[in-house]
C-alpha positions in Angstrom: 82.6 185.7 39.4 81.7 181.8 39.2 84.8 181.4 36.6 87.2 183.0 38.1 86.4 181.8 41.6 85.9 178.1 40.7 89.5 177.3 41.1 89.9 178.3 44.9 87.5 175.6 45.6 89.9 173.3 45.0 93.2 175.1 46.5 94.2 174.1 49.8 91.7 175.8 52.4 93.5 178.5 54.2 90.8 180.6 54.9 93.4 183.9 55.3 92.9 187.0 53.5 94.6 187.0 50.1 94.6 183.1 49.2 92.8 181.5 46.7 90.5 179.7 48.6 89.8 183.6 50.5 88.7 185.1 47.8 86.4 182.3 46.5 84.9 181.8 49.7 84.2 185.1 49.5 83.1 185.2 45.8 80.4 182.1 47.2 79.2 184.4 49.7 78.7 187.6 47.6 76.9 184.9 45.3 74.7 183.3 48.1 73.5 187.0 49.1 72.4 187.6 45.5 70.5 184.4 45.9 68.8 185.2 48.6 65.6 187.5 47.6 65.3 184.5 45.0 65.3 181.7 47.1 62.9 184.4 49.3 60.3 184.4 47.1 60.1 180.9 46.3 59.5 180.3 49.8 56.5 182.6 50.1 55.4 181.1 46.6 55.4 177.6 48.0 53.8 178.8 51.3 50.8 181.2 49.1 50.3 178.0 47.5 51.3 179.7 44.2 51.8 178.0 41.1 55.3 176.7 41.1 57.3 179.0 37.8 61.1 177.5 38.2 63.4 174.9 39.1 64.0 176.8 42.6 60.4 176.9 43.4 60.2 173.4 43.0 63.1 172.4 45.3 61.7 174.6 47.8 57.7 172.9 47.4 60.0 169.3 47.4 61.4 170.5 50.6 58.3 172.0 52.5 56.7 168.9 51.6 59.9 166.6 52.6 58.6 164.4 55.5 62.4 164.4 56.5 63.0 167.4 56.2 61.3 169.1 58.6 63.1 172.3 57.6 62.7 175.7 58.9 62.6 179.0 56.1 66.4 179.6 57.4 67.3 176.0 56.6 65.5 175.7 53.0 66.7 179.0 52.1 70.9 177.4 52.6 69.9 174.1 50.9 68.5 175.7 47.9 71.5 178.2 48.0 73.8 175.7 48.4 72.2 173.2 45.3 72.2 176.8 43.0 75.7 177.3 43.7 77.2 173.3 43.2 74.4 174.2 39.9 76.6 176.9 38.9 80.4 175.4 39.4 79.3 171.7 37.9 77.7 173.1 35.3 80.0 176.1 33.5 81.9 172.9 32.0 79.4 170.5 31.3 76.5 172.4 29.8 79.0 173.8 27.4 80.7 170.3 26.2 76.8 168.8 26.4 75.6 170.9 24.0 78.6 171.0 21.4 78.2 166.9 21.6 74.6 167.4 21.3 75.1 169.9 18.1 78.2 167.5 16.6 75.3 164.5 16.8 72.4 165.7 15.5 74.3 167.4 12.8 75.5 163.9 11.7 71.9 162.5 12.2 69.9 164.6 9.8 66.5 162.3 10.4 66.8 162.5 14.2 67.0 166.4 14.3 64.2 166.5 12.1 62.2 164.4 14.7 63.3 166.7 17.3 62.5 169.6 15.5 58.6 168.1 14.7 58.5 167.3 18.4 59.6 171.2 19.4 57.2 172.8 16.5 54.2 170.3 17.8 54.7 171.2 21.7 55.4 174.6 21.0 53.8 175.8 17.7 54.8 179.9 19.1 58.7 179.1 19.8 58.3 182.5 22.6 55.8 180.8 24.3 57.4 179.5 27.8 58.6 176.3 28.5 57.0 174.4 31.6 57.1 171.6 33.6 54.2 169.8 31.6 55.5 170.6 28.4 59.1 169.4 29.5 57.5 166.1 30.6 55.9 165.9 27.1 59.4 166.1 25.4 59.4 162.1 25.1 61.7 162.1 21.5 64.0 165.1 23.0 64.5 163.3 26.3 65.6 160.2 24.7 67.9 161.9 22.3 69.5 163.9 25.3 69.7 160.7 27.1 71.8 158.6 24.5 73.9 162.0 23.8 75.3 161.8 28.1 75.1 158.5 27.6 77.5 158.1 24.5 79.3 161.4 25.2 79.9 161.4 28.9 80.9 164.4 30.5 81.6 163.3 34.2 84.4 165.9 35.5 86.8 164.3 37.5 89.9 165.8 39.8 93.4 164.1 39.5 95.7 164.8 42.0 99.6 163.4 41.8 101.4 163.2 45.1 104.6 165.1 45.0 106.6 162.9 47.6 105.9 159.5 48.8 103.9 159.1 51.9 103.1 157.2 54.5 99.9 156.6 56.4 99.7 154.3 59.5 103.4 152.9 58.1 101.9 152.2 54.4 104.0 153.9 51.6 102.1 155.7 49.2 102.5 158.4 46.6 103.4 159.4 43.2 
């Protein structure tokens, strides 16, 4: 659904049955109403005072805690729906082109895989054991290497968009 929908987020936005945009408006709210019992429970975690188990419990605790915010249930539940579904669209591409740059680097860098990997075996000697938060944090050597991998291979989508015609705002030409 994600795939195939992406691309009416950035047709032109007639919301009339049929178009493009349609049917991935639509495709964002079948996807939002799956989200929902998720987002549901993280509230109700956050509110038990239950230990926080994912990325989505976390940006509800962040949000319940937010002085700003001031949010109600109804109000955290479309913000965290809305960050899981700009989540989804951003990252189909760039996980994917991440993680090949990551692979084409460490395979030409023998000794710094090797680190990684003695860093992975050390936090995690049983490699089915969960990952957390605090082990995460502990990931000093993998951070860095992730770090120097966006920062030499960056992956920052951008949208070009070529004027057809000239035109003319407030008597300026313009255009392609």
């Amino acid at each position: 659904i994600v795939l195939g929908k992406s691309i009416g987020f950035f047709s032109t936005p007639i919301y009339f049955p049929g178009t493009v945009y349609w049917r991935a408006s639509r495709a964002r709210q079948s996807l939002t109403q799956d989200m929902k019992p998720i987002v549901e429970r993280a509230i109700k975690r956050a509110d038990d005072g239950e230990e926080l188990a994912s990325v989505i419990d976390h940006w509800v605790k962040t949000l319940i805690n937010s002085k700003k915010a001031r949010l109600e249930d109804a109000e955290i539940q479309r913000v965290v729906e809305d960050n899981l579904v700009a989540f989804l669209f951003a990252s189909q591409d760039t996980t994917a082109a991440t993680t090949s740059f990551m692979f084409a680097r460490l395979s030409a860098n023998p000794d710094v895989l090797e680190k990684v990997r003695e860093e992975q075996f050390r936090l995690r000697p049983k490699l089915d054991d969960p990952i957390t938060v605090d082990i995460i944090n502990q990931m000093t050597y993998t951070n860095q290497v992730v770090k120097e991998v966006l920062r030499l291979d960056s992956v920052s989508m951008y949208l070009a968009v070529r004027a057809e015609r000239d035109i003319k705002i407030k008597g300026v030409a313009g255009g392609g």
